[in-house]
Backbone as JSON, one array per atom type, in Angstrom:
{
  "sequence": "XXXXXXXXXXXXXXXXXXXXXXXXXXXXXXXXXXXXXXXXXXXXXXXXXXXXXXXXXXXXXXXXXXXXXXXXXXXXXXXXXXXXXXXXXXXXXXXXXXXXXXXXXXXXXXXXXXXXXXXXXXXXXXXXXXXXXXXXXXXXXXXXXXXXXXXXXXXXXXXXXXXXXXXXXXX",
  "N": [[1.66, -51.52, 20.28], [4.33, -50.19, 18.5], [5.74, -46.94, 17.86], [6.92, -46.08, 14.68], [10.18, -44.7, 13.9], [10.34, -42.78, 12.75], [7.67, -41.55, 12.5], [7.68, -40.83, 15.11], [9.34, -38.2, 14.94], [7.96, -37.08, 12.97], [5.41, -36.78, 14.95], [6.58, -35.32, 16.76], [7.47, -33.2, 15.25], [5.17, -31.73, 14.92], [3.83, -31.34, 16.81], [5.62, -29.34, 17.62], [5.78, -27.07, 15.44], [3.03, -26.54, 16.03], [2.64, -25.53, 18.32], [4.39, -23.1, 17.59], [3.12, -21.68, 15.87], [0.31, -21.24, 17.9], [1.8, -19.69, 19.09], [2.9, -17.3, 17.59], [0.23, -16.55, 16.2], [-1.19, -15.75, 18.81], [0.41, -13.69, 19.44], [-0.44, -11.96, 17.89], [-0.9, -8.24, 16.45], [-3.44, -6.33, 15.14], [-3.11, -3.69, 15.27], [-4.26, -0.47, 14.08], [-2.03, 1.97, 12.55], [-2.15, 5.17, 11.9], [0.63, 6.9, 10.01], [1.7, 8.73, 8.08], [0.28, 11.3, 7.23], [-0.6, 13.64, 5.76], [-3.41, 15.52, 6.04], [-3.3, 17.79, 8.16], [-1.21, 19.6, 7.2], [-0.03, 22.44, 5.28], [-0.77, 23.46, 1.92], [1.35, 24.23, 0.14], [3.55, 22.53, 1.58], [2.49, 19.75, 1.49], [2.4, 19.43, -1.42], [5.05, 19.77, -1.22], [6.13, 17.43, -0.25], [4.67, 15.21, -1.5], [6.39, 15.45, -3.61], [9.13, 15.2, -2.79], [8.96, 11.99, -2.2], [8.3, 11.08, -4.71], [10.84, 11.96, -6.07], [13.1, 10.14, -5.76], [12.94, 8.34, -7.49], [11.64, 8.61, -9.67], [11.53, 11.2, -12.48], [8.8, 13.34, -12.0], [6.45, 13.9, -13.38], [4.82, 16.1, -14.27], [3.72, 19.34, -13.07], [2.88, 19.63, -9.56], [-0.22, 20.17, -8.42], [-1.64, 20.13, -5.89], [-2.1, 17.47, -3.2], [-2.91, 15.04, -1.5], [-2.75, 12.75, 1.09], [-2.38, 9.64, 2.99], [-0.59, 7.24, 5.5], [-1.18, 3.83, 6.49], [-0.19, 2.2, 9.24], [-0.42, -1.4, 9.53], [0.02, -3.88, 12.29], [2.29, -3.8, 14.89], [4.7, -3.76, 14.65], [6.93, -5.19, 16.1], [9.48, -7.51, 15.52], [8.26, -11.03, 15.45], [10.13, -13.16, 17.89], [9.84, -15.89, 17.59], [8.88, -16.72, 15.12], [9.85, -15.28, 13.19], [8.63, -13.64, 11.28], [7.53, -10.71, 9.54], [6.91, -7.19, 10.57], [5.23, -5.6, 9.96], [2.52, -4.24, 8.29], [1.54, -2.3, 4.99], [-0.22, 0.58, 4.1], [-1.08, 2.69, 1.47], [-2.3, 5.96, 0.59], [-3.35, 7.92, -1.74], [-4.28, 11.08, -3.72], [-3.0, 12.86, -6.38], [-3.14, 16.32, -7.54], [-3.06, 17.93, -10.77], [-2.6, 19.81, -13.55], [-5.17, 19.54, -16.06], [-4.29, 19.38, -18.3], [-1.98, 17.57, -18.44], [-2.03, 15.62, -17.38], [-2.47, 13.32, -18.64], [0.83, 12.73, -18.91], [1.43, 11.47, -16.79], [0.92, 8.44, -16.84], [2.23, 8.16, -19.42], [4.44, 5.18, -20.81], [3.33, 3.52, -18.56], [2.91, 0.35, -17.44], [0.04, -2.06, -16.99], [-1.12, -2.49, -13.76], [0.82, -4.57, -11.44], [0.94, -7.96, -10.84], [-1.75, -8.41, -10.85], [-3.9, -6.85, -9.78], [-6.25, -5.01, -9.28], [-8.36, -4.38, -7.67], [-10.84, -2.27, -5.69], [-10.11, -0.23, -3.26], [-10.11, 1.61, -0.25], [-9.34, 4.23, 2.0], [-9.4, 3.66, 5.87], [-10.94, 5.33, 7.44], [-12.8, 7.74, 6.07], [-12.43, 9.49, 3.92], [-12.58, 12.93, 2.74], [-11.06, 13.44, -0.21], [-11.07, 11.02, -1.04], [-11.39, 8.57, -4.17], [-14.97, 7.34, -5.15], [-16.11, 4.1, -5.15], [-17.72, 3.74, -7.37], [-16.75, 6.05, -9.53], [-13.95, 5.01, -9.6], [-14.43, 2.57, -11.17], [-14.85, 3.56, -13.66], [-11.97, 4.36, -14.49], [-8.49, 3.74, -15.77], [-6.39, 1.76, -14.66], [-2.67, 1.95, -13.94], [0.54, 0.52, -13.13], [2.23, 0.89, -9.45], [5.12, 0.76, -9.73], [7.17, 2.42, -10.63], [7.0, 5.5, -9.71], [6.11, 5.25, -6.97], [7.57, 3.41, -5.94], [6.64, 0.51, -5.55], [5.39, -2.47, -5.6], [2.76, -3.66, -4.99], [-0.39, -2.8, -5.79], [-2.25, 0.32, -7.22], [-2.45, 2.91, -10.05], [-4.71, 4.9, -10.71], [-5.83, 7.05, -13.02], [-7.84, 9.73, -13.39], [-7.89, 11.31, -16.17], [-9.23, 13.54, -17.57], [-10.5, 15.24, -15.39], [-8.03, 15.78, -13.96], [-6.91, 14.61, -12.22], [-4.92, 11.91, -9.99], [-5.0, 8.8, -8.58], [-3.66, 6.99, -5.75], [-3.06, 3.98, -4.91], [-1.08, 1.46, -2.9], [0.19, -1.41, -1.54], [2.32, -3.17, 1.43], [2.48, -6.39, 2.06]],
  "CA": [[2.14, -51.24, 18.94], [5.61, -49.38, 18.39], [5.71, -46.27, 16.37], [8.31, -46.49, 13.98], [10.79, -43.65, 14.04], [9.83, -41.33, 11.08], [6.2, -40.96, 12.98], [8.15, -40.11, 16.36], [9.71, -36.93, 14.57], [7.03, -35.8, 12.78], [5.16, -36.37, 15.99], [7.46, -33.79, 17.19], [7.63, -31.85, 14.4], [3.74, -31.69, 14.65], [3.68, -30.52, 18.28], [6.57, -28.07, 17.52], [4.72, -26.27, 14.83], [1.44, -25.93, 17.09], [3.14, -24.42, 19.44], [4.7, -21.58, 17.38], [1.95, -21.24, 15.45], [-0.13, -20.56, 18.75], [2.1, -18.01, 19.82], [2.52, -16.14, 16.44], [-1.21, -16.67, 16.73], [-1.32, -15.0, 20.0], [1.35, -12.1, 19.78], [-0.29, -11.07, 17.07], [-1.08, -7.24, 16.69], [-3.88, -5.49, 14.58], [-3.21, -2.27, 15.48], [-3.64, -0.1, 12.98], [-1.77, 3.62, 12.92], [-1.89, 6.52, 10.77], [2.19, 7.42, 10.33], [1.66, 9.62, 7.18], [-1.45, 11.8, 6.85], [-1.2, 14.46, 4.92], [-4.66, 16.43, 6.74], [-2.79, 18.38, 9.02], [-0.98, 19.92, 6.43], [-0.73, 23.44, 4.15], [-0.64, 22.72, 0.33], [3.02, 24.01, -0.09], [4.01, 21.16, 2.29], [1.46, 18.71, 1.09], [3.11, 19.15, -2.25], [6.91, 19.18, -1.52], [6.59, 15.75, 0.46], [4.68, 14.46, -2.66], [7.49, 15.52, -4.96], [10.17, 14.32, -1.88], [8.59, 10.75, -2.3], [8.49, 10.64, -6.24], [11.72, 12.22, -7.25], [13.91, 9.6, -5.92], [12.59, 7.16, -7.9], [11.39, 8.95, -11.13], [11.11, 12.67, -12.66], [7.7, 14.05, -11.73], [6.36, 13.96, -15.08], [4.24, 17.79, -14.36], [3.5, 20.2, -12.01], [1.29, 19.15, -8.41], [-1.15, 21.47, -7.92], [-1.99, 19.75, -4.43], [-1.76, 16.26, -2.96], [-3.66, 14.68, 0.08], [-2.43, 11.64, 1.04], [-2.65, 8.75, 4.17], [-0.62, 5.84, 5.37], [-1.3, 3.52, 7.55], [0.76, 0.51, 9.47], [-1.11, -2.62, 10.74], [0.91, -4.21, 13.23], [2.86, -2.99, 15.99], [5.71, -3.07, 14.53], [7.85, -5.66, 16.45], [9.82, -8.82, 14.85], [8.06, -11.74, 16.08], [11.23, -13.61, 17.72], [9.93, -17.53, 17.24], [8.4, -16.73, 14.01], [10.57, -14.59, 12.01], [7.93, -12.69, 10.36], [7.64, -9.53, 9.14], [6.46, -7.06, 11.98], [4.11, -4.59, 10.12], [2.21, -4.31, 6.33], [1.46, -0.62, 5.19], [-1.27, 0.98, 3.34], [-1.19, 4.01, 1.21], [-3.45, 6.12, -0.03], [-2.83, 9.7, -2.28], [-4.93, 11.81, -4.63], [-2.4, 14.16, -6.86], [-3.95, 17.02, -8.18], [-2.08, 18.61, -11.18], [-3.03, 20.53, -14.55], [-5.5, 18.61, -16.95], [-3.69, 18.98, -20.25], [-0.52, 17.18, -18.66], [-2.25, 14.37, -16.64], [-1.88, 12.1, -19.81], [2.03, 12.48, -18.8], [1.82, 10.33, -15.73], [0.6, 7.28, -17.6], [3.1, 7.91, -20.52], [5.31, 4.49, -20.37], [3.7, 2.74, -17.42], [2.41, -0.99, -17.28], [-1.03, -2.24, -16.06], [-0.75, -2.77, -12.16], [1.4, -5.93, -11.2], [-0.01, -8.83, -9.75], [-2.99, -8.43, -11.1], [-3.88, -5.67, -8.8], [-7.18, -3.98, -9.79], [-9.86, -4.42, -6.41], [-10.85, -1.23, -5.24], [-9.5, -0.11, -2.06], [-10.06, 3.03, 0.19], [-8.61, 4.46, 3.33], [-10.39, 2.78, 6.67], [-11.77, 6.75, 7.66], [-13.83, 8.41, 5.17], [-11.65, 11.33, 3.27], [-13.68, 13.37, 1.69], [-10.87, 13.63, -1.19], [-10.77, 9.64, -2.28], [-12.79, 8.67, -4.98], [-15.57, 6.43, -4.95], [-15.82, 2.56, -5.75], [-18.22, 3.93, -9.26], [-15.67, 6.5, -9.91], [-12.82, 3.86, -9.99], [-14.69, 1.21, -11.93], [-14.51, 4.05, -14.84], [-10.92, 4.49, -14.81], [-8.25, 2.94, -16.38], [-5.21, 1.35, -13.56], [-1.87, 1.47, -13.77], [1.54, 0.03, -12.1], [2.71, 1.98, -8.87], [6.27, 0.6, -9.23], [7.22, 3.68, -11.25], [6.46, 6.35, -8.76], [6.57, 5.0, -5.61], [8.43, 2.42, -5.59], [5.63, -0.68, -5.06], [4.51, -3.68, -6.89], [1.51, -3.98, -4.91], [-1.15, -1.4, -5.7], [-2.92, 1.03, -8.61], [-2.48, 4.14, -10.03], [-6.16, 5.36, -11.19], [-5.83, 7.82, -13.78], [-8.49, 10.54, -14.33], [-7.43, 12.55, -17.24], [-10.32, 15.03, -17.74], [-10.39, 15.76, -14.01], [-6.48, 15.84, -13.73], [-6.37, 13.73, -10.9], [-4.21, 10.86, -10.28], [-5.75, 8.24, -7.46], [-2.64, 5.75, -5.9], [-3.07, 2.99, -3.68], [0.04, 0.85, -2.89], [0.54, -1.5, -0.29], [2.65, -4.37, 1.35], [2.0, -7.85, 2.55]],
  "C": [[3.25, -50.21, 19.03], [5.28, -48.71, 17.05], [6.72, -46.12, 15.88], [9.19, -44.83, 14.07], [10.58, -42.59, 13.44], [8.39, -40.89, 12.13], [6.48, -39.97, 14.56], [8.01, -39.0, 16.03], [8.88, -36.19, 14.15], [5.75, -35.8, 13.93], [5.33, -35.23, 16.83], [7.27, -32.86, 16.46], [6.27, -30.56, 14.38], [3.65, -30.28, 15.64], [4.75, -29.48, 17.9], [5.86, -26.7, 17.15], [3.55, -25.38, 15.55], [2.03, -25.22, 17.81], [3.49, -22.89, 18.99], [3.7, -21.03, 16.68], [0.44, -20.65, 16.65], [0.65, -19.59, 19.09], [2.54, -16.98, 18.85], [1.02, -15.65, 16.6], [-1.69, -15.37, 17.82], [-0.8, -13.89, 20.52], [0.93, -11.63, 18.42], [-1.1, -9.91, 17.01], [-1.79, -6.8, 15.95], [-4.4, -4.44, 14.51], [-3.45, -1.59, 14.37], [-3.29, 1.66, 13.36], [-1.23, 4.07, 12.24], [-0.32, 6.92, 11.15], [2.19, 8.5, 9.23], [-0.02, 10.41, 6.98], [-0.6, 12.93, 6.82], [-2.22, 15.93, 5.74], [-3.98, 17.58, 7.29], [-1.72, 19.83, 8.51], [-1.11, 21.14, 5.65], [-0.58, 22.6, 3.04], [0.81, 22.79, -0.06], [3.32, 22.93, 0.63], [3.47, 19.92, 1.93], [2.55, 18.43, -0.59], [4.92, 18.94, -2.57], [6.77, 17.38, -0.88], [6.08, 14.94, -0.77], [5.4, 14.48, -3.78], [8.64, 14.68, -3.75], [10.03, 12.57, -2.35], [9.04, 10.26, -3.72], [9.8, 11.12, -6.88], [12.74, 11.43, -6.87], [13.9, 8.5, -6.78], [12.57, 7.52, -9.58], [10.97, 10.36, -11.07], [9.75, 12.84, -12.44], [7.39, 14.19, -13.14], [5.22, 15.45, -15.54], [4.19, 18.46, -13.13], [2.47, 19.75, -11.06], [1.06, 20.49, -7.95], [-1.85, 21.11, -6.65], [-1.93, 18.08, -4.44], [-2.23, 16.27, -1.34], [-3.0, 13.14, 0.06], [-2.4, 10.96, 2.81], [-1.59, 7.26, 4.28], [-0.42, 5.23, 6.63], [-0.75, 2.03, 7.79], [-0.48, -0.47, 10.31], [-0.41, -3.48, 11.05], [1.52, -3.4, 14.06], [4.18, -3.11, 15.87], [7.2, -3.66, 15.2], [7.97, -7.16, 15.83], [9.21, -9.66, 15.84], [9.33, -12.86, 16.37], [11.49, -15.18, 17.5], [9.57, -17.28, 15.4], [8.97, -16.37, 12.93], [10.26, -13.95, 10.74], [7.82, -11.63, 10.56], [6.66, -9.3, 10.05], [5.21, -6.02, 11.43], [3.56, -5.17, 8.36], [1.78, -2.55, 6.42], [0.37, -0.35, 4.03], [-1.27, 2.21, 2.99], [-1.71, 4.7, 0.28], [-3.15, 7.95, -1.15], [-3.59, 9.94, -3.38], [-3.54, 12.99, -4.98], [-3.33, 14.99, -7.59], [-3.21, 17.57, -9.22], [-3.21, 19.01, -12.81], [-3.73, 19.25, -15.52], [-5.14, 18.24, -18.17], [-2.71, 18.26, -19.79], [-1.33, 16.02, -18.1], [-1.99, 12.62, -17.51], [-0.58, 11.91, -19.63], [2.42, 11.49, -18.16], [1.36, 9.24, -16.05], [1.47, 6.91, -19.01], [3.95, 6.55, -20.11], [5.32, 3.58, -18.92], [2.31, 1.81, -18.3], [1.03, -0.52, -16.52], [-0.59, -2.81, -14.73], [-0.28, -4.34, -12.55], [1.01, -6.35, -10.33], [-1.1, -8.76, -9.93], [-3.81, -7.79, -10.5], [-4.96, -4.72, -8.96], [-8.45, -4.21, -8.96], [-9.37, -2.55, -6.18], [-10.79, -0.92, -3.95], [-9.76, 1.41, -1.31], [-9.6, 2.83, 1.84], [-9.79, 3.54, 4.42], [-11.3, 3.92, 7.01], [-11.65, 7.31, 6.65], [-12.71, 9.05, 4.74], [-12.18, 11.73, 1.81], [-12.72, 13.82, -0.01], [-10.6, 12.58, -2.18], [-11.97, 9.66, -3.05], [-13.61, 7.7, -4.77], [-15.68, 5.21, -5.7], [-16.37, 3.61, -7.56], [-16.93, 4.76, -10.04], [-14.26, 5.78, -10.33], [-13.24, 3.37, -11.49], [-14.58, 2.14, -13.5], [-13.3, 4.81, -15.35], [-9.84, 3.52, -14.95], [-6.63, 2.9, -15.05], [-4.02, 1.43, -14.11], [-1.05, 0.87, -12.42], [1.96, 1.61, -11.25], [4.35, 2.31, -8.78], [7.14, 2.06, -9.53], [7.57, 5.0, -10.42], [6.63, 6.28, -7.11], [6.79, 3.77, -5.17], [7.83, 0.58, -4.97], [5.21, -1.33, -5.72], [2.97, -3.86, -6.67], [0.88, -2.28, -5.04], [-1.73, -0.7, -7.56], [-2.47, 2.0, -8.25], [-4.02, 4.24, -10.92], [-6.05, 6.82, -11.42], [-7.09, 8.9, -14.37], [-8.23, 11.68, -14.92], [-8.33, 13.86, -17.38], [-10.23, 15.98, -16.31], [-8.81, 16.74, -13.94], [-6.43, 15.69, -12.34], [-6.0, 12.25, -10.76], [-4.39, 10.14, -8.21], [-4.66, 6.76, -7.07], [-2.97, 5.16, -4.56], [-2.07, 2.03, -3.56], [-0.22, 0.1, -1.61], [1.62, -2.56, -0.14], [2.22, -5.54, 2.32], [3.27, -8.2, 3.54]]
}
C-alpha cells in the first residue's frame, strides 16, 4: 500500500515534533532560586527597595512602615535553543506594612485581580510574616498591575491590620 503524500509529511512532521518535544522535555530545569529576599535585610533598606520597585510605576499611595518580601525564579534561566521558550517564570511574594488609617489608600482605584486570579498562594519556605490560607479567604483581592507592574497575581488587602499581602507571578 503507498502512502499518499500529505501522510509522508505529517509523518515527518510527527517525528519532528517528538523529537523536540523530548528534548525540551529533557533540558528542562526546575531549579528553583531565591534572587530577591528581603530576610537579610535592615528595615530602612527593606523599605527603600519597596518604594524603588513601586515608584516607577505608580505614587506610593502612604508611608511603609516595613516590608518583607521574597522572589523566586524556577528555571535556570537559559533560552531553550530548539524550543524557543521562555527560560525562567518568577514568583513574588511581599507583606507591606504601613499606618492603618491610610491602608484604604492602596485599594483606592484598583480592579479585582486579572485573570481571574484569586487561589491562595505562599512562598515554598515558611515566613513567619505571610499570612495564612484562613487569613486570605477573609480578605478582599485586588489587581497587582498597578504597583508592580503584573497581570498575574493578588493584592490582599487588610485594612484594620494595615497590611497589604502581594503575590504576582509569571508563566
Amino acid at each position: 500500500m503507498k502512502i499518499p503524500r500529505s501522510d509522508k509529511k505529517m509523518s515527518n512532521s510527527l517525528k519532528v515534533m517528538t523529537f523536540f518535544s523530548f528534548a525540551v522535555l529533557s533540558g528542562c530545569n526546575v531549579t528553583e532560586k531565591y534572587i530577591f529576599d528581603s530576610s537579610g535585610l535592615g528595615l530602612e533598606e527593606r523599605i527603600a527597595v519597596m518604594n524603588k520597585i513601586i515608584e516607577p510605576l505608580s505614587e506610593v499611595p502612604s508611608e511603609i512602615l516595613d516590608a518583607h518580601y521574597i522572589e523566586t525564579r524556577i528555571g535556570d534561566g537559559q533560552v531553550d535553543p530548539f524550543a524557543r521558550l521562555g527560560p525562567s517564570d518568577f514568583l513574588f511574594y511581599a507583606l507591606i506594612k504601613v499606618p492603618k488609617e491610610e491602608a484604604k489608600k492602596w485599594s483606592q482605584n484598583l480592579k479585582e485581580p486579572y485573570n481571574g486570579v484569586t487561589d491562595f498562594s505562599s512562598p515554598e519556605i515558611s515566613n513567619k510574616w505571610w499570612l495564612a490560607k484562613e487569613k486570605f479567604m477573609e480578605l478582599r483581592l485586588y489587581e497587582t498591575k498597578t504597583y508592580f507592574g503584573r497581570f498575574n497575581g493578588w493584592m490582599a488587602i487588610d485594612d484594620a491590620n494595615g497590611r497589604i499581602y502581594v503575590h504576582t507571578y509569571t508563566l
